[in-house]
C-alpha positions as CSV (number, residue, x, y, z in Angstrom):
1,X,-1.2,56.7,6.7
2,X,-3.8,58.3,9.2
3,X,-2.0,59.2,11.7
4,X,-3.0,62.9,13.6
5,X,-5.6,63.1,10.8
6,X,-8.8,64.5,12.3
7,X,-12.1,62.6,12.6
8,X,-13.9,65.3,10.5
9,X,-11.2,65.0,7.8
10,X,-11.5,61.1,7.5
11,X,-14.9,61.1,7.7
12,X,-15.1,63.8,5.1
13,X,-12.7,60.8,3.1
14,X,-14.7,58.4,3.5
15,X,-17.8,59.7,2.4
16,X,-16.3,61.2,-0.7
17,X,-14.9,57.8,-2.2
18,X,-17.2,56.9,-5.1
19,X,-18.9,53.5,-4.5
20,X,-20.1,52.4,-7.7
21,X,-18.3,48.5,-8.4
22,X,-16.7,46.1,-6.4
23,X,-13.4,46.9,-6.6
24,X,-12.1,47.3,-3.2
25,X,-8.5,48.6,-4.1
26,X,-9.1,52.1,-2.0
27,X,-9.1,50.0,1.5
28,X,-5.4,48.9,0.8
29,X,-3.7,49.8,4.0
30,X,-6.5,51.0,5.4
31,X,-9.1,47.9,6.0
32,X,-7.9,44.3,5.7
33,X,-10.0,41.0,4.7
34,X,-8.9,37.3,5.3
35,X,-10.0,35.6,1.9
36,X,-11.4,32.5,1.5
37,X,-9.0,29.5,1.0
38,X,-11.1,28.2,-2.0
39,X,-10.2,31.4,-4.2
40,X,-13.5,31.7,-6.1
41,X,-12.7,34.3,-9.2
42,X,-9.7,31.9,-9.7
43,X,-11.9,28.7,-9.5
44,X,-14.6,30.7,-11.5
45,X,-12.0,31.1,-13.9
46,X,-11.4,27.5,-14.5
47,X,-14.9,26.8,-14.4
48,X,-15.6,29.2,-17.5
49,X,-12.4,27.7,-19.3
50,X,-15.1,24.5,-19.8
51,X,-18.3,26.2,-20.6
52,X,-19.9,27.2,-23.7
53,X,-22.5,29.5,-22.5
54,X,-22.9,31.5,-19.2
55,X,-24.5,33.5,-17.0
56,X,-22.8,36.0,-14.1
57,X,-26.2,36.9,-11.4
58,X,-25.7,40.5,-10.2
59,X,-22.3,40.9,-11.4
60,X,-22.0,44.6,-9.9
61,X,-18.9,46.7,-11.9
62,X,-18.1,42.9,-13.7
63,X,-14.8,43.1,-11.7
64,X,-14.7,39.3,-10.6
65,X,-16.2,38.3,-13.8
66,X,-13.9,40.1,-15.7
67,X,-10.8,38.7,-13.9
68,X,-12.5,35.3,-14.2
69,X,-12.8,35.8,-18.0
70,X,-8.9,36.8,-18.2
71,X,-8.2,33.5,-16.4
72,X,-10.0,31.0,-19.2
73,X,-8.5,32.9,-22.0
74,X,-8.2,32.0,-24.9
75,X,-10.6,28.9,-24.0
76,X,-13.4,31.3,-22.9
77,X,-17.1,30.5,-23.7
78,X,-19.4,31.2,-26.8
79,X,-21.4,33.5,-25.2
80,X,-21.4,35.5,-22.0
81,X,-23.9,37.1,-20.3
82,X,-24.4,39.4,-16.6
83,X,-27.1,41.0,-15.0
84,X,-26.9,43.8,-12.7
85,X,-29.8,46.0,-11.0
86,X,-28.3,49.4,-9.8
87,X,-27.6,51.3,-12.8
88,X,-23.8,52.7,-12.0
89,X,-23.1,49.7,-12.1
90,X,-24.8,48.8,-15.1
91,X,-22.6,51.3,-16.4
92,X,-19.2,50.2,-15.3
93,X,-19.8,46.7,-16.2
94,X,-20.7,47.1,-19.7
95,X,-17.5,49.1,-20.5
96,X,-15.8,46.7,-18.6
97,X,-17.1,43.7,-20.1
98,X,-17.9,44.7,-23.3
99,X,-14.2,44.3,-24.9
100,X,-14.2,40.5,-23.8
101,X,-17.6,40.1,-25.8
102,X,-20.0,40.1,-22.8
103,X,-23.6,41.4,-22.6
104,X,-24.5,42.5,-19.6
105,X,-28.5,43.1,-18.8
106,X,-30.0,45.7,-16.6
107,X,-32.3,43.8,-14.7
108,X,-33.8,44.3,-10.8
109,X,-32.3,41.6,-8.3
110,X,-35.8,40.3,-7.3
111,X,-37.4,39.8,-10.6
112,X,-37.0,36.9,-13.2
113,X,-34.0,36.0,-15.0
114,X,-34.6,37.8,-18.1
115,X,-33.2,34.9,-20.4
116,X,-35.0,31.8,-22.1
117,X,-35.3,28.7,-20.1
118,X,-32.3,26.5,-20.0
119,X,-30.1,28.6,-22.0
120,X,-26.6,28.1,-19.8
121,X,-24.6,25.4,-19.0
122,X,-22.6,27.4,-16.3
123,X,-24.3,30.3,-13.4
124,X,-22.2,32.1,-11.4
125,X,-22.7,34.9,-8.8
126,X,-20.4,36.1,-6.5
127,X,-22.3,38.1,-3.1
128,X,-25.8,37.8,-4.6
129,X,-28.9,39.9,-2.3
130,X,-30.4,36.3,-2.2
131,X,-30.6,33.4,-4.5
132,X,-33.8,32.6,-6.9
133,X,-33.0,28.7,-7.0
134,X,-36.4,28.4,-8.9
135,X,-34.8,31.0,-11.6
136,X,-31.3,29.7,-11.4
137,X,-33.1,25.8,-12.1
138,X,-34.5,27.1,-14.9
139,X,-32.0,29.0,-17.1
140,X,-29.8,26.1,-16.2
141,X,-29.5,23.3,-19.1
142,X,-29.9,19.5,-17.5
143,X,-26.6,18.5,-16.6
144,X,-25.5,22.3,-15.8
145,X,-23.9,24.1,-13.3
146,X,-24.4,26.8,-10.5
147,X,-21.0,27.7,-8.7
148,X,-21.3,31.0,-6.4
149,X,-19.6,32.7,-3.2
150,X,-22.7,33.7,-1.1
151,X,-22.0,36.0,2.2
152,X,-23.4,33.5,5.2
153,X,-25.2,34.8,8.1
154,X,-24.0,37.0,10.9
155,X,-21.2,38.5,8.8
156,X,-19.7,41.5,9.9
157,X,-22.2,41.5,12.5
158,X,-19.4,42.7,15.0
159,X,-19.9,46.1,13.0
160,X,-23.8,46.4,12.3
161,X,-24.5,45.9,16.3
162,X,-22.2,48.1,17.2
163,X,-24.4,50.6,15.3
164,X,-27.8,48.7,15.3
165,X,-27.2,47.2,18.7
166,X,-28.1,43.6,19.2
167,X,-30.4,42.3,16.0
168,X,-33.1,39.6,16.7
169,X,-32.2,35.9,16.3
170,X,-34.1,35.7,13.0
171,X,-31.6,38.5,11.5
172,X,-28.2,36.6,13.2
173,X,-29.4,33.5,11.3
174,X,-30.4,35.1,7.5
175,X,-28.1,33.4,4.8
176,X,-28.0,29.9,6.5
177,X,-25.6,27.7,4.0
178,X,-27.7,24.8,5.1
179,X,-30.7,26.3,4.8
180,X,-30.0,27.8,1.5
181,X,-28.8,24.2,0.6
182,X,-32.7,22.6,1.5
183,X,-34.2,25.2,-0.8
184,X,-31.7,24.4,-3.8
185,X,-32.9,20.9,-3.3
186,X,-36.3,22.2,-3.4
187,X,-36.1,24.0,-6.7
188,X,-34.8,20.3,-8.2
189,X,-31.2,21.1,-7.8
190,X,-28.4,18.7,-6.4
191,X,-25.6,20.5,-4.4
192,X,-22.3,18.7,-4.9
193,X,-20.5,20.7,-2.6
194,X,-20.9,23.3,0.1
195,X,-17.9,25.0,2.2
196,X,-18.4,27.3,4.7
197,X,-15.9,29.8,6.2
198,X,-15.6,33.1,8.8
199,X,-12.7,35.5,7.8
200,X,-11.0,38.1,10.2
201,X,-11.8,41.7,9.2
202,X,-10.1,44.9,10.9
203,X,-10.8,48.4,10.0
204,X,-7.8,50.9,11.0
205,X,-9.6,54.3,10.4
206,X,-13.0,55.6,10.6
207,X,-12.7,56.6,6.8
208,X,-12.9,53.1,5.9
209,X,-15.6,52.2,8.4
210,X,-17.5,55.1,6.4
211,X,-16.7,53.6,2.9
212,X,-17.9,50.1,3.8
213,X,-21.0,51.1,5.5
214,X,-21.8,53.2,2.0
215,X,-20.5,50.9,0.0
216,X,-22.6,48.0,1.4
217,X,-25.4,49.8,1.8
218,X,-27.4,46.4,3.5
219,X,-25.2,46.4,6.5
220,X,-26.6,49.8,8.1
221,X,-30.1,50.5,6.2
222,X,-30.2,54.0,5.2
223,X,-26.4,54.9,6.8
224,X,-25.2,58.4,6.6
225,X,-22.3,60.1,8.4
226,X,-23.9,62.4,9.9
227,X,-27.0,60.3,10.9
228,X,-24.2,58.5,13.0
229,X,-21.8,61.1,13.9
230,X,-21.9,60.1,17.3
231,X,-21.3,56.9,17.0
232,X,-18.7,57.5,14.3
233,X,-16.7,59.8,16.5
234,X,-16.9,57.0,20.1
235,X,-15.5,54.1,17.3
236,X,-12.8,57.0,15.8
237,X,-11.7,57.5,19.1
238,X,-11.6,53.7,20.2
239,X,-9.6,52.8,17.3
240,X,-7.2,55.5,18.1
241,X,-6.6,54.2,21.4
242,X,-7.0,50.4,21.1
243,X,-6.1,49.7,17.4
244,X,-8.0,48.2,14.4
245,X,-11.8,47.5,15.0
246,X,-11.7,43.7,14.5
247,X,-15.0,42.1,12.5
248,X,-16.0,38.7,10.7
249,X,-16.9,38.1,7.7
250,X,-18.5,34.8,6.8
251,X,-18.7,33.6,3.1
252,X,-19.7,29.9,1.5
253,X,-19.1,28.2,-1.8
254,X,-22.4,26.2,-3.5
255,X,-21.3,24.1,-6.0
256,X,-24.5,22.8,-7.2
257,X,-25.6,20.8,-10.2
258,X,-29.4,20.6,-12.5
259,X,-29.9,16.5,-13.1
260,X,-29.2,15.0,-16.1
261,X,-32.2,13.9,-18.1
């Protein structure tokens, strides 16, 4: 698919693919990521096939909750509810979600839950900046409960050092499962359940190393293509002669549950 393209004219690819949503269709072919064995929209699915009322945290374009709705029809909830904080994606969600009755709620990813205490039985996210346990506790009904993919710590570090160069101990370790379980557990929660895995990445262009660095903008603060040209062109060049650049992502599943009264 690449083959004797130039570096200028994939890089010029890359940085021209729109970013808004998390559909990652455009990598086909081009960038390849080992999934999770526990399948979480399909889980999600079945989880929202029991609920009456729920809640998707930072749901970006509403592509996972939207497949997740299609899998619980036609024994989807009452009411359905996202939030998202950058406005494209705002956008794309709504007119996404709004044919399967959902709301979604413009709301920043560090502020409150914008929603009355206890007012879901069921909280998903999928990839969420960080997790307000203290917020999720308290939208949660007693007896609820909060089932979410969270990215785990050092993921796709492979590719951030290779820009960044080696990042402090305290960075490596950011998004500790087990960590992230103690302060569940602190806001009153129970976890039921907590899987772990690390999933084989390989970019096979530069294009795509361009798209995902834009795409995710947290993985190289403040990337541009021509901020990194340099080290663009080296990694171009390396994949050229060696093959795929080969990363891992790491990704866990909370299943976690608000007592009973």
């Amino acid at each position: 698919m690449t083959a004797h393209r130039s570096f200028e004219d994939l890089v010029a690819e890359g940085a021209a693919v729109p970013t808004e949503g998390w559909d990652f269709s455009w990598f086909e072919g081009r960038a390849t990521e080992a999934r999770p064995s526990w399948g979480y929209a399909r889980s999600a699915g079945e989880r929202l096939a029991g609920a009456e009322a729920v809640l998707d945290i930072q749901t970006g374009g509403g592509e996972v909750l939207d497949f997740a709705l299609s899998r619980a029809e036609p024994a989807r909830p009452v009411l359905v509810a996202a939030t998202e904080g950058w406005p494209p994606n705002v956008a794309k969600a709504t007119a996404l979600l709004r044919p399967r009755g959902a709301v979604v709620v413009a709301a920043p990813d560090d502020a409150p839950l914008p929603f009355a205490d206890e007012a879901f039985d069921l909280v998903l996210s999928r990839h969420p900046v960080r997790p307000y346990w203290d917020e999720i506790a308290r939208v949660l009904r007693p007896g609820g409960t909060y089932f979410a993919q969270h990215v785990g710590p050092g993921s796709v570090f492979e590719l951030v050092e290779y820009f960044l160069g080696p990042q402090p101990e305290e960075v490596r370790r950011a998004r500790d499962p087990e960590r992230e379980r103690a302060d569940a557990e602190a806001a009153g929660l129970e976890v039921a359940s907590l899987r772990a895995e690390r999933l084989r990445m390989e970019f096979h262009d530069i294009a795509a190393v361009v798209h995902f660095l834009r795409k995710v903008v947290w993985m190289v603060p403040g990337f541009t293509a021509e901020a990194y040209e340099p080290q663009l062109r080296a990694l171009h060049q390396r994949i050229e002669k060696e093959g795929p650049f080969v990363a891992h992502s790491a990704r866990h599943l909370f299943d976690v549950r608000k007592p009973a009264r």
